[in-house]
GUPA-836873 format. One record per residue (C-alpha): x negated, y negated, z negated; residue in three letters. Coordinates in steps of 0.5 Angstrom, whole numbers, plus 500, padded with zeros to 3 digits. Layout:
! GUPA-836873
XYZala;...
END
This chain:
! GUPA-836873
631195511unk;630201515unk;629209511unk;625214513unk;627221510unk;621226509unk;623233508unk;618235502unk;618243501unk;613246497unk;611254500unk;616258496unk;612264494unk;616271495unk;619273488unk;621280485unk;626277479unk;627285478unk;620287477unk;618280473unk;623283467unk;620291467unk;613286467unk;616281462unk;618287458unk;612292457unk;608286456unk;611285450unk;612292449unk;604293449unk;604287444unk;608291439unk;615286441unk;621291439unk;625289444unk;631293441unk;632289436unk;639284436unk;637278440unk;631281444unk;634285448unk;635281454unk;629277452unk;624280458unk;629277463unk;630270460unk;623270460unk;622272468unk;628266470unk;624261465unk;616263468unk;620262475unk;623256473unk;617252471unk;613256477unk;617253483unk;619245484unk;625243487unk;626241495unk;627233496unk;627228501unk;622223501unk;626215502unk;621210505unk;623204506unk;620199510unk;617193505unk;620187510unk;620182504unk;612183504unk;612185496unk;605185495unk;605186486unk;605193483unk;610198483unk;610202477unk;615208474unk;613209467unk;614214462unk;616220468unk;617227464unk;613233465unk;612239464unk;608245467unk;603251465unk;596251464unk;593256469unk;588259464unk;594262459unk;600259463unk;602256456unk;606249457unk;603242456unk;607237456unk;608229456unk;608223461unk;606221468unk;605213469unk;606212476unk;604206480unk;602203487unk;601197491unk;605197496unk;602197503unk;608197509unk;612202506unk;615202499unk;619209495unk;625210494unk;624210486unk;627217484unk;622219489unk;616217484unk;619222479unk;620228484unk;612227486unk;610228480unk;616235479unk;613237485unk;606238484unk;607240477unk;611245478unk;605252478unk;599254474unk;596247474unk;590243471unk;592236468unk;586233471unk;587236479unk;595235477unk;593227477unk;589227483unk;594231487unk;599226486unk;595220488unk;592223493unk;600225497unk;602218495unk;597216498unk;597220505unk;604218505unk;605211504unk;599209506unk;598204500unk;594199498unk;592202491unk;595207488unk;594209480unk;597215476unk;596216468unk;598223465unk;598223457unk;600231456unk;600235450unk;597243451unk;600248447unk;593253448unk;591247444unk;596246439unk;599253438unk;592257440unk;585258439unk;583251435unk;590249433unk;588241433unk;596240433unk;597232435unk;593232440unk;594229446unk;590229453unk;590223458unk;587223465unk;587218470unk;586217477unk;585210481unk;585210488unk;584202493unk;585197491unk;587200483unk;580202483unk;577196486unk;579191483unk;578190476unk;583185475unk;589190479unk;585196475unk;586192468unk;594189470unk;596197471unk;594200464unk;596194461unk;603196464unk;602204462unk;600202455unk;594206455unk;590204450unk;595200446unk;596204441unk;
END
C-alpha cells in the first residue's frame, strides 16, 4: 500500500498581535469594561491570542492510500469536535461534524478526516459553506465515489444573544455522488450519523 503525502496549507493571513491588543483593549474600554480592575488587566491580549487561535488552522499533511483491497463500503469518522466563529458576530459555534465517504482508488489516513474539518473551520465562517467546503475538498481530493458531511453545531449568537433560544442546535448536510444519488447509500450514511434518531 502506497502513501502519498499532500502538504495542506491554508493562506496565513498577516498579523499584528501587538495591535490586536490596543484594539482588544479599547474595545472593551468603549464598552465600559474596567480594564484596571484585578484579573483584567492582561484580558485584551488573551483575548488577541484567543481570536488568533480560532481564526487560523494548523498545517498538516494529507496521507492517501492507495485502496488496493478494493474496499467499496462507507468510511465514516463521526462525531469530529468543531468549533468556529460565526462571520456575522465572531461569536463561537460549536458541535460535531460526521464525515464519510465511499472510497474510489484512494483511501484517508483517518486523523486526516478531522484535520479537514479543523481546517476549514478555522475564519469567520457560516456552518452551511462550512459543510460544503469540506465535502467539496474531499472531493477534489480523493476523488471518491460519494462523499457525505453532517454538522450538528450550537450558535452563540443565538443562544447567548438576540433570541436566546438556549438548546438550540443547527444541522446542515451535504450529499456528493453516489451518497447523494443512491437513496439506499443516502439512507445507510444517516443511520450511521444518528441524525434523526434522536
Amino acid at each position: 500500500m502506497s502513501a502519498t503525502a499532500l502538504p495542506v496549507q491554508h493562506q496565513r493571513p498577516r498579523r499584528d498581535p501587538a495591535a490586536a491588543e490596543r484594539a482588544a483593549a479599547e474595545f472593551l474600554a468603549a464598552l465600559g469594561v474596567d480594564l484596571s480592575a484585578d484579573g483584567l488587566a492582561d484580558t485584551p491580549g488573551r483575548m488577541a491570542r484567543a481570536y488568533a487561535e480560532l481564526l487560523t488552522p494548523r498545517e498538516f499533511q494529507l496521507t492517501t492510500f492507495d485502496n488496493d483491497e478494493g474496499y467499496d463500503e462507507l468510511v465514516l469518522a463521526r462525531a469530529i469536535p468543531i468549533r468556529s466563529v460565526c462571520e456575522h458576530h465572531l461569536l463561537p459555534f460549536v458541535g460535531v461534524a460526521h464525515v464519510g465517504y465511499l472510497p474510489g482508488e484512494r483511501i484517508l489516513g483517518l486523523s486526516k478526516l478531522a484535520r479537514v474539518v479543523e481546517l476549514f473551520a478555522h475564519g469567520p465562517q457560516l456552518q452551511e459553506r462550512l459543510t460544503k467546503q469540506i465535502a467539496d475538498w474531499l472531493t477534489s481530493q480523493l476523488r471518491p465515489r460519494g462523499v457525505g458531511v453532517v454538522i450538528e453545531a450550537e450558535h452563540l449568537c443565538m443562544t447567548l444573544r438576540g433570541v436566546r433560544a438556549v438548546g438550540s442546535s443547527t444541522i446542515t448536510s451535504t450529499l456528493l455522488g453516489t451518497l447523494r444519488d443512491d437513496h439506499r447509500s443516502r439512507a445507510e450514511f444517516f443511520t450511521l450519523t444518528g441524525v434523526g434518531a434522536r
